[in-house]
C-alpha positions in Angstrom: -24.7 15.0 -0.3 -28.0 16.8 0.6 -26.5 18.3 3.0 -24.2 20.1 0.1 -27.0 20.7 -2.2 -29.0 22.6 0.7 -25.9 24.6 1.5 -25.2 28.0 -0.5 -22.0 29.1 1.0 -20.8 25.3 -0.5 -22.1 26.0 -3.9 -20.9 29.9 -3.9 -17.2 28.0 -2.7 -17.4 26.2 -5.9 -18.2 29.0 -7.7 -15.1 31.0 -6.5 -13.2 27.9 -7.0 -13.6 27.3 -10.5 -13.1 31.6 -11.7 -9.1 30.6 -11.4 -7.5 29.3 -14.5 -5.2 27.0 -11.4 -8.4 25.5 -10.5 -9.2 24.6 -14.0 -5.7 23.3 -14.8 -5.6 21.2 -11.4 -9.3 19.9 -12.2 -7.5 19.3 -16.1 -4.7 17.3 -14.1 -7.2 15.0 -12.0 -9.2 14.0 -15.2 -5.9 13.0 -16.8 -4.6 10.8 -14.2 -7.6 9.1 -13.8 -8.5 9.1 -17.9 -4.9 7.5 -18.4 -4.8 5.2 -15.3 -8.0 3.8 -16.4 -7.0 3.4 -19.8 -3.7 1.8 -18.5 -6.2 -1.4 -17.7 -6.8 -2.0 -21.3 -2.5 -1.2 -22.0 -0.4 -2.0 -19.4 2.5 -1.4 -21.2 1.7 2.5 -20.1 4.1 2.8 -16.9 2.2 4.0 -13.8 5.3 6.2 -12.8 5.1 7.5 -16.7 2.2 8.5 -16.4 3.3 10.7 -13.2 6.0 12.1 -14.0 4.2 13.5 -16.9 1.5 15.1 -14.7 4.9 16.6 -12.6 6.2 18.0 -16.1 2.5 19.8 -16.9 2.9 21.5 -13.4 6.1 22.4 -13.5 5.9 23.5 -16.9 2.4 25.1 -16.3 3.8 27.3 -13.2 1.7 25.8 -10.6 5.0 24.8 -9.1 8.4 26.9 -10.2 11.6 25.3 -10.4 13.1 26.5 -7.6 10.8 25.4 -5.7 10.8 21.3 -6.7 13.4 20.2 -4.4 11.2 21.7 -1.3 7.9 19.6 -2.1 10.1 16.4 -2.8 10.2 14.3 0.4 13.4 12.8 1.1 12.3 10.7 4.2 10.0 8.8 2.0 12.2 8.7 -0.9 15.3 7.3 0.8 12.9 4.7 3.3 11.5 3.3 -0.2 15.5 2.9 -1.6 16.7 1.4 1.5 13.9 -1.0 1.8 13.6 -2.4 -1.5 17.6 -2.8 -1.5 17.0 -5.2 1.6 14.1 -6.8 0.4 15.6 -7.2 -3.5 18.1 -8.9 -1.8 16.2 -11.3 0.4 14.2 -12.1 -3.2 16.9 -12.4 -5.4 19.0 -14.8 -2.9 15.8 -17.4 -2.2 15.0 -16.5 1.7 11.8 -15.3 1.0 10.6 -18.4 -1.4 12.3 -20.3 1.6 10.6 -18.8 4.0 7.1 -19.2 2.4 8.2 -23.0 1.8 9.4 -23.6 4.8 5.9 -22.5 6.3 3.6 -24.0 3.7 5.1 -27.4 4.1 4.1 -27.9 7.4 0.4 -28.1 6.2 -1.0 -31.3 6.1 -4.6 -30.2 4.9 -6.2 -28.3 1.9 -8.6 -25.6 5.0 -4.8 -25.3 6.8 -2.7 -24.5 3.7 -5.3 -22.0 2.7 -5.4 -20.1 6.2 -1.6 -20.7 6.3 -1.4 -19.0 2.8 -3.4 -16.3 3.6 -1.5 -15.5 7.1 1.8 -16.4 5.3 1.8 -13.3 2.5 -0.6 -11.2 5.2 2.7 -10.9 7.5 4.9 -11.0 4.7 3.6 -7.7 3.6 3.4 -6.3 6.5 7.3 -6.3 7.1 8.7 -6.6 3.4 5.8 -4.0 1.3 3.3 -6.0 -0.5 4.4 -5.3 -3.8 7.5 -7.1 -3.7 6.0 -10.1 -2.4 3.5 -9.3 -5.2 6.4 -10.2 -7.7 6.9 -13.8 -5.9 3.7 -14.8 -4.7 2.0 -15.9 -7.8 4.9 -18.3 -8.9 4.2 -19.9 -5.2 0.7 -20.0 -5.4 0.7 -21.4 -8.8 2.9 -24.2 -8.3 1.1 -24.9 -4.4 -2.1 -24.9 -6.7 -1.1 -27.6 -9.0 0.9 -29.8 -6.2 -2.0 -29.5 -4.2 -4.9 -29.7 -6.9 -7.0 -26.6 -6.0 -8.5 -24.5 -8.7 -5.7 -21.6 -8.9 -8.2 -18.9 -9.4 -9.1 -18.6 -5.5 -5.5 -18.6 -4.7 -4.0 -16.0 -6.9 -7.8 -13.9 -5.4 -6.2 -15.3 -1.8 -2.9 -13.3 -2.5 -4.1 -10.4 -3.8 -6.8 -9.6 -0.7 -4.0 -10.9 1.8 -1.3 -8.5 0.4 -3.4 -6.1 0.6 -5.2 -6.6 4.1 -1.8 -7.8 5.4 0.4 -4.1 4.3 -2.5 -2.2 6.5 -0.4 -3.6 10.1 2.6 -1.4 9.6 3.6 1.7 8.8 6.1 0.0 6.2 3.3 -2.5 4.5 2.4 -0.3 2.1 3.8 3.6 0.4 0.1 5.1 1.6 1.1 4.1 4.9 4.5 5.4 4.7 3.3 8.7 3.9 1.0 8.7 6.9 3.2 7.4 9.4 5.9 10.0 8.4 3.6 13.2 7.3 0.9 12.7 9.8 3.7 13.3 12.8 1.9 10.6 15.0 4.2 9.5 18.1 5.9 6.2 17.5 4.1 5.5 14.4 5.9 1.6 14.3 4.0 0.5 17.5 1.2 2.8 17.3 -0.1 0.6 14.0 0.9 -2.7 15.2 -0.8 -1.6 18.7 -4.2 -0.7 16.8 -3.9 -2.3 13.4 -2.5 -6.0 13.8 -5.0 -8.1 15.6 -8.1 -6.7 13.4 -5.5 -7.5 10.3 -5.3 -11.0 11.6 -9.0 -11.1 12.1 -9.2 -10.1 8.4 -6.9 -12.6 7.0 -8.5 -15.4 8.5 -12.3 -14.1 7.3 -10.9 -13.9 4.3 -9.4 -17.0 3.9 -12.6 -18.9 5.1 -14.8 -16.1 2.9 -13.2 -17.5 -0.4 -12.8 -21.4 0.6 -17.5 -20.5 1.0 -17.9 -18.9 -2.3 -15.6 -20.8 -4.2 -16.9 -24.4 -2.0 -13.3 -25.2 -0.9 -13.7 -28.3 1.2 -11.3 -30.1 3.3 -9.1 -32.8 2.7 -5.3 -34.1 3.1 -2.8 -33.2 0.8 1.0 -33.8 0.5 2.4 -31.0 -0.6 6.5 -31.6 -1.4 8.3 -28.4 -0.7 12.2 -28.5 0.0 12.9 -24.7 1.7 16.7 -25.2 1.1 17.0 -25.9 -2.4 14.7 -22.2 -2.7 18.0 -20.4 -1.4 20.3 -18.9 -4.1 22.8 -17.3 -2.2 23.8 -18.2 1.1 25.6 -15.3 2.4 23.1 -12.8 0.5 20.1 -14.5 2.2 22.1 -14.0 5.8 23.1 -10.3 4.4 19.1 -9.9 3.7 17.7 -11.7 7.3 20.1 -9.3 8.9 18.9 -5.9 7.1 15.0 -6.9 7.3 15.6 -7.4 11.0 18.0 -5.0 11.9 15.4 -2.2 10.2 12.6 -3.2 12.1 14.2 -3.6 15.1 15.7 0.2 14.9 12.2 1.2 13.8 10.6 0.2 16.6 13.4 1.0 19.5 13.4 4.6 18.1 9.6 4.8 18.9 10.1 3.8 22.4 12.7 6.1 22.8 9.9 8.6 21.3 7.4 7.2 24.1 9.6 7.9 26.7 11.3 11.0 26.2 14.8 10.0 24.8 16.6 10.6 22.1 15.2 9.6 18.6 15.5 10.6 15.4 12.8 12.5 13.9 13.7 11.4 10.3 12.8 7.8 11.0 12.2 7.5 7.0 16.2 7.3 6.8 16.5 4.3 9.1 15.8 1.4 6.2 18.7 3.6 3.8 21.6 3.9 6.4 20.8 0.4 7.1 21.2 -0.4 3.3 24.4 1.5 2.9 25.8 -0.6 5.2 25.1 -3.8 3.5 25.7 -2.7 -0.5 29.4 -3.2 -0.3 28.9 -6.8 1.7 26.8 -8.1 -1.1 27.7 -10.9 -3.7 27.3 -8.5 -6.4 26.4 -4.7 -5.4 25.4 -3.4 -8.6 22.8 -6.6 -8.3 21.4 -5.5 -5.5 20.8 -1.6 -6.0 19.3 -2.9 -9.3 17.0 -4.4 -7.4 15.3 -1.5 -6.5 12.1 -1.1 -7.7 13.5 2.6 -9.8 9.8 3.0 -11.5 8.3 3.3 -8.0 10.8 5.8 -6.4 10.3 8.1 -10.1 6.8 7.9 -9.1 6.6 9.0 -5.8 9.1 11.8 -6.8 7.1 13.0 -9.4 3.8 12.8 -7.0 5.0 14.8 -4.9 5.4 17.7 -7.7 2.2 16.6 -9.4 0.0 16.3 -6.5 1.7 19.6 -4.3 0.6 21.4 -8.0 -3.2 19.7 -7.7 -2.8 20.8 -3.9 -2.2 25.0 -4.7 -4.4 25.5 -7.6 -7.2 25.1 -5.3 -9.7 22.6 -6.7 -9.8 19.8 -4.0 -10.8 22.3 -1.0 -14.2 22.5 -2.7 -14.7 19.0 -3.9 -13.4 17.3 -0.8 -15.7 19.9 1.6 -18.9 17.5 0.3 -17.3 14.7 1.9 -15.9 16.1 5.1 -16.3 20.1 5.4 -14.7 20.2 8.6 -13.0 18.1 11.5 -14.9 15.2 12.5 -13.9 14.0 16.4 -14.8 10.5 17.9 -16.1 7.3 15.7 -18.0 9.2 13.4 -15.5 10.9 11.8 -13.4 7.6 11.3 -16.9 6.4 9.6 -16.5 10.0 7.4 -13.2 9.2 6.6 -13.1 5.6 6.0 -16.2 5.9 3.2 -14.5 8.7 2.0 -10.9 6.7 1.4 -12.8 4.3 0.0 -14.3 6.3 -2.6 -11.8 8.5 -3.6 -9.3 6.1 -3.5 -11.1 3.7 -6.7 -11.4 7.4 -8.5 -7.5 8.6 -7.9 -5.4 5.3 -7.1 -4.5 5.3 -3.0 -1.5 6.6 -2.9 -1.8 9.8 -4.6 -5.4 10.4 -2.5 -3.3 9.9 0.4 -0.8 12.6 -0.4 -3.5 14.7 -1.1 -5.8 13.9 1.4 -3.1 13.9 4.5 -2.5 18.0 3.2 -6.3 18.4 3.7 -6.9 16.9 6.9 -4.0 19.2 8.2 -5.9 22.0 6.8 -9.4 21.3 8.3 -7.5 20.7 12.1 -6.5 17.2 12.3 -3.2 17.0 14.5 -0.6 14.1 15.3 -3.2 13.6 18.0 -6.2 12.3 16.3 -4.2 9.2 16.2 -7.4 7.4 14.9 -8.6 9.6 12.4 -5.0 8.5 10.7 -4.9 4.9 11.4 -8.4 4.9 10.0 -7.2 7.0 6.7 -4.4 3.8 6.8 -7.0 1.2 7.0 -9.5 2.6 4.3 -7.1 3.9 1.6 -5.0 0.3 1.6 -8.3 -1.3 1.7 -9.7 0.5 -1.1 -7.2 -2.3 -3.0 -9.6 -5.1 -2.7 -13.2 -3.6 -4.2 -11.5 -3.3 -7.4 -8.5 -4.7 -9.7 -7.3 -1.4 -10.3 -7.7 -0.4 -6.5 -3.6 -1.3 -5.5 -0.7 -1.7 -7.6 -0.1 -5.2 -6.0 -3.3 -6.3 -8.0 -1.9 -5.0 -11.4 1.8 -6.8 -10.7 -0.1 -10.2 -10.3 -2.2 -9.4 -12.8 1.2 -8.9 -14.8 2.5 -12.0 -13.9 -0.4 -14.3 -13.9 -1.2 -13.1 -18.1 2.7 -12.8 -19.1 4.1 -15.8 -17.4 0.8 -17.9 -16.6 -1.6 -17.6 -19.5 -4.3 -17.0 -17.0 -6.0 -13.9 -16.0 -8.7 -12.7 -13.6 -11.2 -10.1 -14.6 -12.3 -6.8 -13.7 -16.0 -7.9 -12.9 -14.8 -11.7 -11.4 -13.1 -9.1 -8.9 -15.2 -6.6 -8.3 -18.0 -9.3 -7.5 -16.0 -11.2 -4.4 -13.5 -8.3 -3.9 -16.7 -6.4 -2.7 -17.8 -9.0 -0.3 -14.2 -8.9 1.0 -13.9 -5.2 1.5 -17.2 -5.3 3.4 -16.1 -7.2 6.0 -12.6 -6.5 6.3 -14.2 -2.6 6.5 -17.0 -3.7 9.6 -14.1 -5.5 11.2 -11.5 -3.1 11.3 -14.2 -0.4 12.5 -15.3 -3.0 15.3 -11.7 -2.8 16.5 -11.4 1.3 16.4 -14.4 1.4 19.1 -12.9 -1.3 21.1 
């Protein structure tokens, strides 16, 4: 920050910045999303992606971006990855295999330390390969009834899936929509094994610090337990729940053989973000019910990306960010320091303009200041620190909000913004110091 006061050129950018009537509507456009999405906390019944698409109308509308020129910042890889890979996952949830999966795991813990490491690993991996959010919508009717079976005090445990969710989507390059944006925009080789190379064992590492983290502050101690969980009675629909193992699977799978094709010079295909869809067109007609399971597609999220991608491309032209992002990082940063730049940076921004549309923004920037498909870091660290941003504050992921949801709808419980912010802090800390242990290993 000195460093920007004692610079003129900095201050005379700024200057020039703010004599457009495009900077002023872009800066106009930041203050709402982030007026609205922090008033959101006190009414959730304000949809996030309503509160988007709105922001894409006032660019559109405003001329920052014309008409014609809409279907051009839309990204279809992105778009048709999320459709595909909700239909799959929908259809894992709505058939039982993913409460029988988490059963079937849980039940094989004899003691209170085990099931809450277990826990923690269990949603952790889970959101790795299925994006957090859905798991979001399970986890707290498996938590709360593990809770009471088990006789813990539910308040760590719905804390325990909300940090693990969000530390556990940071592995992959399909954990999270932040990451989906980097693997695909960023143009890194093989993005699949390339985050899984770097990202997995320090996401491990995290999962089991956090677990013990929260069994110290909330004085967890150990004991047995018997915990009565039947797996098979959790399954719904037979043949859906084989349909669903087979899509999850056969996704991955394709995901990561096309990067080793990439590695090695074969051919691959470039739009990689298509993979989960074709995968998913295969599978609608097989399904029990296909309406079902294309209704099971999480629409409000795919409206929002789609209208982020006008709203933020509009924020991106009228010129406001270069400025106000150069007292952060004014130019490309090589080696550890600039994943330290970064990472504090993500961390920041991320509380002020949600993560996922900082990371559409910020991806455009680094491009712009020399960052390449080859500072394969500096993008696994953007990964890391944007996801992570979720656990410093309730409002840092949407994961946080849909258990939030659940737990006060369905649960007559709730956790608060400063009950979160207190351990969610600790949590980020350390997750943070590991994670940039492992990037100068």
């Amino acid at each position: 920050m000195s460093m920007f006061l004692e610079s003129p050129g900095r201050l005379y950018m700024i200057r020039i910045a703010f004599s457009s009537w495009r900077a002023w509507l872009g800066l106009a456009l930041i203050v709402y999303l982030f007026a609205v999405l922090l008033l959101r906390s006190r009414r959730p019944s304000i949809p996030v992606w309503g509160v988007m698409a709105f922001a894409a109308f006032l660019v559109v509308i405003t001329g920052l971006i014309g008409f014609d020129e809409i279907g051009g910042v839309i990204d279809m890889d992105v778009v048709l990855f999320l459709i595909g890979m909700f239909s799959i996952v929908g259809l894992a949830e709505s058939s039982g295999l993913l409460n029988a999966i988490s059963m079937w795991v849980v039940a094989r813990c004899g003691r209170l330390t085990a099931l809450v490491y277990t826990l923690s690993l269990l949603f952790g991996i889970l959101a790795a390969f299925v994006v957090n959010d859905t798991v979001a919508l399970m986890g707290p009717s498996i938590v709360y009834s593990i809770s009471r079976a088990a006789n813990i005090d539910p308040r760590p445990m719905f804390l325990l899936l909300a940090f693990s969710l969000t530390i556990g989507s940071v592995a992959t390059p399909i954990g999270n929509p932040q990451n989906v944006l980097i693997a695909i925009d960023s143009g890194i080789e093989a993005p699949f094994i390339t985050f899984m190379k770097r990202l997995f064992i320090p996401t491990v590492v995290n999962l089991i610090l956090t677990a013990f983290l929260l069994m110290k502050i909330f004085k967890i101690r150990d004991r047995r337990i018997e915990v009565i969980l039947l797996p098979q009675e959790a399954i719904r629909n037979r043949g859906d729940a084989i349909l669903a193992g087979i899509g999850l699977l056969t996704s991955i799978a394709a995901l990561v053989i096309n990067d080793v094709f990439e590695l090695y010079g074969l051919p691959h295909i470039t739009h990689r973000g298509f993979i989960p869809f074709i995968v998913a067109a295969g599978l609608y007609i097989l399904a029990s019910s296909p309406r079902k399971m294309l209704a099971g597609v999480d629409w409000g999220t795919i409206v929002f990306f789609i209208a982020m991608f006008i709203a933020m491309e509009g924020i991106w032209r009228s010129g406001i960010l270069n400025p106000i992002l150069n007292i952060l990082i004014a130019q490309k940063i090589d080696g550890f320091k600039g994943i330290v730049v970064i990472t504090i940076a993500s961390l920041l921004l991320s509380q002020l303009l949600s993560n996922v549309p900082f990371v559409k923004l910020f991806i455009n920037y680094m491009k712009n200041i020399g960052y390449t498909n080859s500072n394969v870091d500096a993008w696994l660290a953007l990964a890391m620190s944007s996801t992570i941003a979720g656990n410093l504050t309730i409002l840092g992921a949407a994961s946080n909000i849909i258990i939030l949801e659940v737990l006060e709808s369905r649960m007559g419980t709730t956790i608060t913004f400063a009950e979160f912010f207190k351990i969610g802090s600790i949590v980020t800390i350390a997750n943070t110091i590991i994670y940039l242990l492992f990037f100068i290993i």
